[in-house]
N, C-alpha and C positions, 0 to 999 in steps of 0.2 A: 666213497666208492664202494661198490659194491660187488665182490669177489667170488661170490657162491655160484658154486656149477652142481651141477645135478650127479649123484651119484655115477650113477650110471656113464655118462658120458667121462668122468674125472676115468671113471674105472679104463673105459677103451681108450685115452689120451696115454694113462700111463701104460696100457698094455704097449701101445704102439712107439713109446720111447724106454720102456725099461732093456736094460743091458748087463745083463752077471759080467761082464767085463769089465765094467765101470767100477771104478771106487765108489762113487755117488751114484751110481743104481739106475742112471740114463744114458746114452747115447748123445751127447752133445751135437755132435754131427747133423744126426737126426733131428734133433730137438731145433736146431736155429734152423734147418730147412724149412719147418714148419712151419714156422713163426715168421720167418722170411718170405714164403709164399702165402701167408693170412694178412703180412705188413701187403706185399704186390695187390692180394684183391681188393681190401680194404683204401687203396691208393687208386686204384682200378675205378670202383664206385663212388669215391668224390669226385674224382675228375668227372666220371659222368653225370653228377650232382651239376656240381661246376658248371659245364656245357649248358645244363640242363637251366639253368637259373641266371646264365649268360654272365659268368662271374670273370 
């Protein structure tokens, strides 16, 4: 597998989840919406794969 993101982009990822509130330095809240809404698109474009290949 292959994990590497681009500086830059890692950098805006964490701007938009870091939290001085947090003991761990994220917003969890935050964090799983995100990921929750990348899992939905990502679910979103197989199914139209899918369709697409009459699966």
């Amino acid at each position: 597998m292959n994990f590497d993101i681009d500086k830059k982009e890692f950098e805006e990822i964490a701007a938009v989840i870091h939290s001085d509130s947090s003991p761990v330095g994220i917003d969890a809240k935050k964090t799983h919406i995100l990921i929750l809404k990348k899992l939905q698109e990502i679910s979103d474009r197989l199914e139209a794969v899918e369709k697409k290949l009459g699966a």
